[in-house]
C-alpha positions in Angstrom: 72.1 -9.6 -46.4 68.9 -11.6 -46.2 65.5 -12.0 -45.8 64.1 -13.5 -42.4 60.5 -13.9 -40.4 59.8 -15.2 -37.2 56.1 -15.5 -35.8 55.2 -15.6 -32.0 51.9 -16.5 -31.0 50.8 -14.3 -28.3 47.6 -16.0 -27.1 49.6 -19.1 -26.3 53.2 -17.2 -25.7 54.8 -19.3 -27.7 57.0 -19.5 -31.3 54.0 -20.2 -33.8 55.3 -23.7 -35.2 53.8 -25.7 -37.5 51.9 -22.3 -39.0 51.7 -22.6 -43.1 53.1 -19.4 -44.8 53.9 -18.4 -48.4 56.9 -15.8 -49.8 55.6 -13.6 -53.0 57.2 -11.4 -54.8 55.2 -8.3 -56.1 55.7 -6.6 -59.6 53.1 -3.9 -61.4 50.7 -5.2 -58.6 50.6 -9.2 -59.5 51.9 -11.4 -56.6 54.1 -14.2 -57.9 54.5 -17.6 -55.6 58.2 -18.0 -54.7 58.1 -20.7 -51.7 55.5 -22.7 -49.5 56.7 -23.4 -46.2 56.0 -24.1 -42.7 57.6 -22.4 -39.6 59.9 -24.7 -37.5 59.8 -25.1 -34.1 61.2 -21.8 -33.2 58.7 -19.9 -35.4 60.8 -19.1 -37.9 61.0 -20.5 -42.2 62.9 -24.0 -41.7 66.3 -23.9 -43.4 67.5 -20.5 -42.2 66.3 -17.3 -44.0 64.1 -17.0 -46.7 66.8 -15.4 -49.1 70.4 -15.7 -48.2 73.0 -12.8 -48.7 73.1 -11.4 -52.1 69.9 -13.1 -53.2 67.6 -10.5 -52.3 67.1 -7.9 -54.8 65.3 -4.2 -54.3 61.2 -4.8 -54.9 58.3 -5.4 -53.5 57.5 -8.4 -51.4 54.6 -10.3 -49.5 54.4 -12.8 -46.6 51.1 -14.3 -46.5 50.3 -16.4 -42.8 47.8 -18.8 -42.3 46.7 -17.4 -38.8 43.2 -19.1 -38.7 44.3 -22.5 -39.8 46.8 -22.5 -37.3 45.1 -21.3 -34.0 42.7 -23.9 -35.1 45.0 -26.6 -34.9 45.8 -25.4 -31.7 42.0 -25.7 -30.7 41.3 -22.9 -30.1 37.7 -21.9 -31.1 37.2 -19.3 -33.2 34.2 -17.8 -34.9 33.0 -18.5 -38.5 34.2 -16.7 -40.3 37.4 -16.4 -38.8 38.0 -12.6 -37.4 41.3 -13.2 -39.2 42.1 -16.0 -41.4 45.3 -15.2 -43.5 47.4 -12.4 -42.7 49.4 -10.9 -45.4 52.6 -8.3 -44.7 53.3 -6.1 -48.2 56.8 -4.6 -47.5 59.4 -3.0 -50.0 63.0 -3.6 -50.1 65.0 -0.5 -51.0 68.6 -1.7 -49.7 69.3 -5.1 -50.1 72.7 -5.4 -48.8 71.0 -4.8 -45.5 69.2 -7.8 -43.9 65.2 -7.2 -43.6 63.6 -9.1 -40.7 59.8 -8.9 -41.0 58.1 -10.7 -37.4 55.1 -11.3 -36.9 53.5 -11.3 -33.7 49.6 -12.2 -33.5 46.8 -13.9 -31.7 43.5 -14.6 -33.5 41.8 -10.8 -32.8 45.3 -9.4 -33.8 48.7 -8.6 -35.2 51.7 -6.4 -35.6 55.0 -6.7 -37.3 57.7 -4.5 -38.0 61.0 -4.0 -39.4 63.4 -6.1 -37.0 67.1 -6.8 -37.3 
């Protein structure tokens, strides 16, 4: 059914728009660039989900964030080097007729994410 993320900031309690963010896909270990994009207002990939039904196929997969760019553009002042700069989610697809939500919640100090719906 899909493939969607969503990012809240938690430092600010707020949707993390305007954070840059890349879609991979992941085969014998190599990462391969699908898309560049940029969250939307609402923290989420502009243009609805990243793959639409029946375009997501069984694999591996990476979201990579750029966490330390954006809280910077947010002022808010971090160390150097950044206590975490990119934040990249590895996650396999075993059933893709089911729609795979991977969220992202995180400050600058820390993250989770888990399998939503």
């Amino acid at each position: 059914m899909g493939l969607s993320t969503h990012v809240l900031d938690t430092m600010n309690g707020c949707p993390a728009a305007g954070m840059a963010a890349e879609l991979h896909t992941v085969e014998a270990g190599v990462a391969k660039l699908v898309k560049r994009f940029v969250l939307d207002a609402d923290g989420r990939s502009p243009g609805g989900p990243l793959y639409r039904d029946g375009e997501l196929k069984a694999g591996k997969y990476r979201l990579v964030f750029d966490v330390a760019g954006y809280f910077k553009r947010k002022g808010a002042q971090l160390p150097e080097p950044s206590f975490l700069d990119q934040v990249t989610l590895d996650f396999g697809v075993a059933q893709p007729q089911q729609h795979y939500h991977v969220p992202l919640l995180v400050s600058p100090w820390s993250y989770s994410t888990y399998r939503g719906s």
